[in-house]
N, C-alpha and C positions, 0 to 999 in steps of 0.2 A: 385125296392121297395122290392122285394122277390128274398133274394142270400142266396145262401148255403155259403158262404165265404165272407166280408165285402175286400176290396181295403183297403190299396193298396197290388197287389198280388204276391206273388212269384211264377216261374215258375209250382212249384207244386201246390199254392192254384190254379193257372188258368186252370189246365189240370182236379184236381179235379171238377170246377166250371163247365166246360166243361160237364164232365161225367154226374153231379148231373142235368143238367138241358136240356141234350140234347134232350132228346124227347118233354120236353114241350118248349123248343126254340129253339136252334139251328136246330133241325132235319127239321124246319119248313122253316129255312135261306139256309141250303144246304145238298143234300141228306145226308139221315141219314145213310147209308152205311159208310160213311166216320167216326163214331164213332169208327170203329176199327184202323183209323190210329191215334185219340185220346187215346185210349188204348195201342197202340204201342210205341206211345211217353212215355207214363206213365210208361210201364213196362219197358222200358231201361234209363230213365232219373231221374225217383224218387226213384228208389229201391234202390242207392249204388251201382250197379252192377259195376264191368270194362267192357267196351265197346270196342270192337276191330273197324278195322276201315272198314269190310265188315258193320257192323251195323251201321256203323255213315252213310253209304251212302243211308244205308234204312228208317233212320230217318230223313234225308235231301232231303229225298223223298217224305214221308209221311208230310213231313212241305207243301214243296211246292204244294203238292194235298190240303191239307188245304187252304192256302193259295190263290193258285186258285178258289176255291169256292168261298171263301168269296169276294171276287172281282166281282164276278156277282153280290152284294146288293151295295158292297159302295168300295172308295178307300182307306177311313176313311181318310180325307185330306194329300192324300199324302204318310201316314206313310206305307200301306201295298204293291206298288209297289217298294220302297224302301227294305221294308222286304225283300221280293221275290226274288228282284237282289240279294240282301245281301246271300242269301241261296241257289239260283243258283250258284254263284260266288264259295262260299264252298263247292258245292257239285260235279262244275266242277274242280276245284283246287286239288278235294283229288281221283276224278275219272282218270285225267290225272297221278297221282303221282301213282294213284296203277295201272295203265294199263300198266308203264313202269317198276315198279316191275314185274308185271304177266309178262310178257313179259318175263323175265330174266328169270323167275322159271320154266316157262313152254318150254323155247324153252332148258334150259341148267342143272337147277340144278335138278329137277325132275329125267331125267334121268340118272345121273350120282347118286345121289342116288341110286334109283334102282339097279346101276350097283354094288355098293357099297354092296349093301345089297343080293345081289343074293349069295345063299352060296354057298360055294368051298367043290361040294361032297369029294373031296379027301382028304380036311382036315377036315371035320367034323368029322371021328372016334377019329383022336386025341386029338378035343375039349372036346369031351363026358369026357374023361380020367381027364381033366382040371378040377380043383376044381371052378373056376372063370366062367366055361362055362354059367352057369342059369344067372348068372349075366348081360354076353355077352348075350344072345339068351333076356332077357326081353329087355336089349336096342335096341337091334336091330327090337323089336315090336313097341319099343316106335318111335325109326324114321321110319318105316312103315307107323305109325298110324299118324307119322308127314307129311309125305308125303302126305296120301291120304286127310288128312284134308288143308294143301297148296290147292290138286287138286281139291276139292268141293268148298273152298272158290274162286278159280278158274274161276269155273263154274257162280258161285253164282254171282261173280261181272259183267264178262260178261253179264250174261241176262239182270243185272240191267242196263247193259248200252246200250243191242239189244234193252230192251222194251224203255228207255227213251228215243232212237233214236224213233221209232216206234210211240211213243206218236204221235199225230197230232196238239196237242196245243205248242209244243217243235220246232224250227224251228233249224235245223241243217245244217250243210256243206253233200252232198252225199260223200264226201271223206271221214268222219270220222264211216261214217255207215259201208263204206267200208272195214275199216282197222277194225274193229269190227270184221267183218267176215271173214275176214284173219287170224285173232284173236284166234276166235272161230276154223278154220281148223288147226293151229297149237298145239291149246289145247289138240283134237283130236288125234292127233298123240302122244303127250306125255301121253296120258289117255291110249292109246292103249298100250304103251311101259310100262305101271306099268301094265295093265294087264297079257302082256308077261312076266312081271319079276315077277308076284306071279304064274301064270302057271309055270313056270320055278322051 
């Protein structure tokens, strides 16, 4: 009878509707903690942004915690365990597809970057001399900074997939926890080798 936004909705009037009325209903349907994964959705989905795909796995996250709530009041006939698979399905699809990217970067191209980038004290005096040298030295900051940001995105995806193992409502294979943390111990060692390569 009283909405901040009349139906029918687009994904942004629904996130709005969300916001506008959470404390006086939703918060009341499922903890009201969960307003910041409404907010999360909001700020990477209705602003324009480009969205890289470490974020798509954070917002097919934040769905699914959604999502899970609201299934403790109703199933609304049907449609929300449907949703659910529909966004697990997505979220496992693009989890396997970057684990096997990471995989590649961190067991292969990480270091050999690095190795790439480690300067040659013996020819640096003759770079200095080089009219092009400033040019060389900013790119070589730029795959640095390309590098370390690979290795944080890295990190980032892993935990998203330690803690979604971890969940207790998430039912998994112990194989795939496991290759997680195999995962994680070869990360390690490429993090260690960019840190020998800027000590160097």
């Amino acid at each position: 009878q009283i909405l901040y936004l009349k139906p029918p909705w687009t994904l942004v009037n629904l996130l709005k509707c969300y916001k506008k009325h959470w404390m006086a209903v939703f918060g009341y349907v499922v903890p009201r903690s969960l307003l910041s994964a409404i907010e999360c959705l909001y700020k990477h989905l209705c602003t324009g942004k480009p969205v890289d795909s470490s974020t798509v796995c954070i917002l097919l996250q934040e769905s699914k915690k959604l999502l899970h709530a609201f299934s403790s009041r109703s199933d609304y006939n049907g449609v929300l365990p449907q949703a659910y698979a529909e966004v697990n399905k997505l979220y496992q699809t693009l989890t396997e597809d970057l684990s096997e990217d990471i995989m590649v970067l961190s067991e292969n191209a990480v270091c050999e970057k690095m190795e790439a980038m480690t300067p040659n004290l013996q020819n640096s005096e003759e770079k200095k001399s080089h009219p092009s040298f400033h040019v060389a030295q900013e790119n070589r900051h730029q795959e640095i900074w390309s590098v370390l940001e690979g290795a944080w995105n890295t990190i980032n995806l892993y935990s998203i997939e330690i803690f979604q193992k971890l969940d207790p409502n998430t039912m998994t294979a112990k194989s795939s926890f496991e290759e997680a943390f195999l995962g994680l111990q070869k990360l390690l060692a490429a993090v260690n080798d960019i840190r020998e390569g800027i000590s160097r």
